[in-house]
GUTITOR-45950 format. One record per residue (C-alpha): residue in one letter; x, y negated, z. Coordinates in steps of 0.25 Angstrom, whole numbers, plus 5000, padded with zeros to 4 digits. Layout:
BEGIN
aXYZ...
// end
This chain:
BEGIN
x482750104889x484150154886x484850254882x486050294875x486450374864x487750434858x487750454843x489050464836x489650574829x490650584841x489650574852x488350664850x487750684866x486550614869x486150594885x484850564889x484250534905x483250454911x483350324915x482550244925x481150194922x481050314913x482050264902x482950354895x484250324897x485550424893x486850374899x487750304891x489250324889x490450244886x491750324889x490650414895x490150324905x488850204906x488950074903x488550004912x487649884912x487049914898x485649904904x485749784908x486549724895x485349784886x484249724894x484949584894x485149604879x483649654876x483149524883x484049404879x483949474865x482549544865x482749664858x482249774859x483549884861x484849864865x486149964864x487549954866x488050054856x489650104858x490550134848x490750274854x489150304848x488550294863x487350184865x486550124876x485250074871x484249974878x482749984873x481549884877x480749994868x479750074877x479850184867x481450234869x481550354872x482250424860x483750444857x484250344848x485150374837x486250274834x485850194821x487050164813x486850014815x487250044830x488450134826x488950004818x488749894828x489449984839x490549984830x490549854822x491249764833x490349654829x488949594830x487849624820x486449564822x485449644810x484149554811x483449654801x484149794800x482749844792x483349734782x484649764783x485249814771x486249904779x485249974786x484150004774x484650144775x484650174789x483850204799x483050114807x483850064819x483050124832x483450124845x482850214857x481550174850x481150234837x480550094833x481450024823x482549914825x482649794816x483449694825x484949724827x486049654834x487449684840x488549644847x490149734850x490549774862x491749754868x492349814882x493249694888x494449734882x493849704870x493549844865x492349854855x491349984860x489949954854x489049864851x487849794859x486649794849x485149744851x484149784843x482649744841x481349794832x481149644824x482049614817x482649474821x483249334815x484649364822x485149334836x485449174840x486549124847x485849164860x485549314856x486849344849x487649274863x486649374873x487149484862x488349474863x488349444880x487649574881x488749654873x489749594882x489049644894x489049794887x490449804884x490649764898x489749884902x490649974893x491749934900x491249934912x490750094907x492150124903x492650084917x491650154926x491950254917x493450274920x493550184933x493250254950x492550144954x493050174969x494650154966x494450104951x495350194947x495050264933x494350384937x494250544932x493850514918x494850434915x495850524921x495450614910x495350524900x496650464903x497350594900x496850614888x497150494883x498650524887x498350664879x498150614868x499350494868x500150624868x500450664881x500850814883x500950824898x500450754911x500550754926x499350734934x499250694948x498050684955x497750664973x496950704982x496550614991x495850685002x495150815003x493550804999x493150845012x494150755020x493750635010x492050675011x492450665026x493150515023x491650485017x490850535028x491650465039x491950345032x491050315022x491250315006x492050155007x493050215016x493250335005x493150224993x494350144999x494950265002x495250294988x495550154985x496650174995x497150304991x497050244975x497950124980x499050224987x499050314976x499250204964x500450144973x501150284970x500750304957x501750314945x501850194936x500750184924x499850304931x498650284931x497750324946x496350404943x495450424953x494850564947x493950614959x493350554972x494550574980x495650614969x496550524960x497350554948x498350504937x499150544926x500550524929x501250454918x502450544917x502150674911x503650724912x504150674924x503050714936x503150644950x504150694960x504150744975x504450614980x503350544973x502350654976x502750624991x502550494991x501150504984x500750584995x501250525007x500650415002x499250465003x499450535014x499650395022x498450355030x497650265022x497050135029x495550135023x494750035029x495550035041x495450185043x496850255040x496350395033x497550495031x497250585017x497450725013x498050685000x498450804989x499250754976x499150864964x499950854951x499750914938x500650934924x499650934913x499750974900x498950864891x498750964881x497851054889x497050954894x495650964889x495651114893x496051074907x495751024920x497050934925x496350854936x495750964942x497151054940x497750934948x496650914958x497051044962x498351004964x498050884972x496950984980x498151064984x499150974987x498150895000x498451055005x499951055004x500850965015x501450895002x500150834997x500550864982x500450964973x500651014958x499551094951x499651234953x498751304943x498751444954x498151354964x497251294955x496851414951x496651454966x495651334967x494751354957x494551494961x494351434975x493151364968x492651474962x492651554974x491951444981x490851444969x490651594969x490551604987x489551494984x488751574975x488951704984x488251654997x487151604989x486751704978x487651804978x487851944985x489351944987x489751895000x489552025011x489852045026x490952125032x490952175046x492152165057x491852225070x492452175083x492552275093x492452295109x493752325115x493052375127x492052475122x492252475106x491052425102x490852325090x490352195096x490252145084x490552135068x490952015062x490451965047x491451945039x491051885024x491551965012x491451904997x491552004985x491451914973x490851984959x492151954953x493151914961x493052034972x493152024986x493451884989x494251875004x493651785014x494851735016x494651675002x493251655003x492851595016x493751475017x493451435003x492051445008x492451365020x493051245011x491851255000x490851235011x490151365011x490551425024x489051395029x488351485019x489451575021x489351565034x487751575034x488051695022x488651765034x487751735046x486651785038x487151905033x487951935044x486851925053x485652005044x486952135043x486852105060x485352125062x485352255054x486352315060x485852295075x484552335070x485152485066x485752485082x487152405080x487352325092x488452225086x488752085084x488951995072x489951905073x489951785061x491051675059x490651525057x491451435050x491851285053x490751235042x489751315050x489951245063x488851145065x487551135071x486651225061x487551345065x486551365077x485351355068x486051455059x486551575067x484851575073x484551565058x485151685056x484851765068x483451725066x483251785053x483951915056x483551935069x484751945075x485151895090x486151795090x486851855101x487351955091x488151865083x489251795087x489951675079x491451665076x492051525075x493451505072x494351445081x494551325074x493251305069x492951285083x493851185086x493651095072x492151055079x491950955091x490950945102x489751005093x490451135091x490251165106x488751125103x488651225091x489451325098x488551335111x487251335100x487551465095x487951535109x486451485113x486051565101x486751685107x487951685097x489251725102x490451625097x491851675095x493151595094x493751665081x495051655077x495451625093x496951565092x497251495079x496551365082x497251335094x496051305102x496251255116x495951305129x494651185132x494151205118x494151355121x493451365134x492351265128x491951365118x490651425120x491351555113x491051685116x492051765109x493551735106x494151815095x495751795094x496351775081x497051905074x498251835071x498651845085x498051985084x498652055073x500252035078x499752045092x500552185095x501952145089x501851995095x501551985110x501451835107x500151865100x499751955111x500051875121x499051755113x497851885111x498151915127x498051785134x496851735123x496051845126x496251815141x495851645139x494751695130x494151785142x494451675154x493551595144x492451685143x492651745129x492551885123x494051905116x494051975100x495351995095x495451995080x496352075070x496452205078x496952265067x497852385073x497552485083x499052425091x498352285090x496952345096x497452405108x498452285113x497152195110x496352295119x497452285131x497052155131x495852075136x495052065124x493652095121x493352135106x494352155095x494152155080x495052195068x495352305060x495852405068x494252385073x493752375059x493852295045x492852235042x491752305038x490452295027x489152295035x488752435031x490152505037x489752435051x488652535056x489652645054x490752575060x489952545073x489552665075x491152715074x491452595082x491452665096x492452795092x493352695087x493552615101x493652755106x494752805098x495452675100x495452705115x494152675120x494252545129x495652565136x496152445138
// end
């Protein structure tokens, strides 16, 4: 058995787990980390020696204890006689400690056990520098003659092999075993230690290497060897540029760091360029030349601030905002640090509102007829009202939800909403549409399988919804996207191209398109009256989009001026405010039913 156990006036904590075959083990510490090897030291120890117990007891008050004793499974308390040999710096060997003057008055030596300990022998341990940490003791219930020349030789073997460990220890605890570059801990522990040699101020640099999605997809491609000599490469360019006496930290699986060594006099432009355009080279890993999205942040801290705050992630976000800019550098702005983290808050609170809150709701855009007036169909647009922070835009919310990942439950939050508000209002006598937009993250195979989902449960025809895909989205997919897209027109569901004009589509990808709906983008809409560029672009789109068999919606018809020049022309449906805002689900009713004065007060269908 084998445990460990801190007790010392400094060190107080006890950790206790399971070990296998049903031992107790605790984890030990040096520096905060194992040594390694100590099993197998003890063992050896136990039997060239046979004894009973072994421990490696460190200076620091933490042991490691070896037990042959089938009865071990209480916490030991350090005797004093281990306290001394840790400290000593030499060997003891007690044949008898029952007889042992010194020890009259003590407590019996015990172990893990709670049976007695007569025999008692140790030797120091050293690390390879020569650096006493503890001391290796073996202990037994006889007492015994001594140790010969043989036992005292395998005594002092064994304690060799445990200061190895320590070091060992020590150097998986500070030491990436990928670049073997210090890591994390010993970034931090680094700057303390130039803390309290005095220093007042310190600039931090720290670089992105890639984006975690672009690196994850490095993995996935190539496996994790290609993404292991990556770094080694990256280490190799970086420590090439690096100041004299800095020291190069990896602090994260694709971010390094240091601690430039002049406090006063910060790098320059120059070398900050150079740094970058060093890593934005194409790096040759194992014969496969891979260009970066490097981003290197920087960071003026003050030491005597440091235990309240956060430096390596203030200048992570640095570096995160500098692979965005065209430089590839950045200082720390504490504004746009601020603008993350309530990023991450946001993302933490939408999580928890699609899953167990009640704040996300539904507004209502309908898209109108030109021809007769009547509302084909109402578009689900989400809305976020947070308990504290109020009304949150989705043009805040929804690309943070698109680069957290939650853009399928939104997505499915929607569909399922959307679709439930649908079926009740065609059940009191509204004939009307429901149209739903799907994301990038959405487009897959399941989506099929989703949308009958949903149809299903709320008894709803599929040919009453239609799904809006962005114009871009389209094009980011390959061959499978025709396959999905002609999966959901089996169902029933129409597919409109939304957004028509801003991601400069060509004519073959267009005409492959099983779309049934082309909806042009309001930025060609709204100016369309005072530029005859952009009318000229809404005109001859419109006529393309027809040849090709599509229904034609222009969006952002916010002015009646912008309506009737979009009704001279030869498009189908229109929607924007001039027709409506975007309405709550319970103002729909009313509105339909104002629906056909309105296109009559506009004009009826005069063309």
């Amino acid at each position: 058995m084998q445990t460990t156990v801190e007790h010392d006036p400094e060190v107080t904590s006890m950790q206790r787990g399971a070990a296998p075959g049903g031992d107790t083990v605790a984890p030990p510490a040096v520096d905060g980390y194992a040594v390694p090897g100590f099993d197998a030291v003890a063992q050896l120890a136990a039997a060239s020696l046979d004894v009973a117990m072994v421990s490696l007891v460190l200076n620091n008050g933490s042991a490691y204890w070896y037990s042959r004793d089938p009865d071990t499974h209480r916490s030991p308390v350090l005797h004093p006689l281990y306290l001394e040999a840790a400290r000593r710096g030499a060997g003891q060997v007690l044949p008898d400690i029952a007889a042992d003057a010194r020890y009259r008055d003590t407590p019996p030596l015990t172990g893990p056990s709670p049976a007695a300990l007569r025999f008692f022998a140790c030797e120091p341990v050293y690390t390879l520098s020569g650096r006493h940490v503890g001391a290796l003791c073996v202990m037994d219930h006889a007492p015994r003659a001594g140790l010969d020349e043989a036992g005292h030789n395998a005594l002092l073997q064994a304690a060799r092999l445990a200061g190895a460990g320590v070091v060992l220890g020590g150097y998986l605890g500070r030491t990436d075993p990928v670049t073997q570059l210090p890591h994390r801990s010993a970034f931090f522990e680094d700057l303390r230690a130039r803390r309290q040699n005095g220093a007042q101020r310190a600039w931090l640099i720290a670089i992105e290497v890639a984006p975690v999605e672009r690196f994850n997809a490095f993995v996935r491609a190539m496996g994790f060897a290609y993404a292991d000599e990556l770094m080694r490469a990256v280490a190799v360019r970086v420590l090439e540029w690096m100041p004299t006496d800095t020291r190069l930290y990896q602090v994260g699986v694709t971010r390094f760091a240091a601690v430039l060594p002049d406090a006063d006099a910060p790098l320059d432009t120059a070398q900050l360029d150079d740094l970058v355009a060093r890593l934005r080279t194409p790096v040759l890993c194992m014969d496969i030349p891979l260009t970066l999205q490097p981003g290197v942040g920087l960071l003026e801290l003050d030491m005597r601030r440091l235990d309240g705050a956060d430096p390596l992630r203030q200048v992570m976000s640095a570096s995160y905002a500098a692979q965005r800019s065209p430089r590839g550098w950045a200082l720390y702005e504490r504004s746009q640090d601020e603008r993350h983290r309530q990023e991450f808050f946001l993302v933490t609170e939408l999580a928890a509102a699609l899953t167990e809150r009640t704040e996300l709701y539904l507004h209502y855009q309908p898209r109108v007829s030109l021809s007769d007036g009547k509302c084909v169909a109402l578009e689900a647009l989400a809305r976020w009202r947070h308990p504290t922070l109020g009304e949150v835009p989705p043009s805040q919310f929804v690309p943070l939800a698109e680069r957290a990942g939650l853009m399928r439950s939104l997505t499915g939050w929607v569909l399922d909403h959307g679709v439930a508000q649908l079926a009740a209002w065609r059940r009191a006598g509204h004939d009307v549409g429901l149209s739903i937009n799907i994301s990038n993250a959405d487009f897959d195979a399941d989506l099929v399988t989703r949308l009958q989902a949903v149809s299903s449960r709320h008894a709803v025809d599929p040919h009453a919804l239609e799904l809006e895909f962005t114009e871009t989205t389209l094009l980011a997919h390959n061959d499978a996207t025709r396959r999905h897209l002609d999966a959901v027109r089996e169902l029933g569901a129409g597919i409109a191209i939304d957004d028509f004009g801003t991601g400069y589509s060509n004519l073959a990808s267009l005409r492959q398109m099983p779309a049934t709906c082309l909806k042009i983008d309001q930025s060609f809409v709204r100016a369309m009256d005072a530029s005859r560029h952009d009318a000229a672009i809404v005109r001859s789109t419109a006529a393309l989009a027809h040849d090709l068999g599509f229904r034609v919606v222009v969006e952002g018809v916010e002015t009646r001026r912008i309506y009737e020049t979009v009704r001279r022309m030869a498009c189908d449906e229109v929607q924007g405010f001039h027709v409506s805002r975007p309405l709550p689900a319970a103002a729909i009713p009313p509105w339909l039913e104002r629906a056909a004065d309105w296109h009559h007060a506009e004009g009826g269908d005069a063309t």
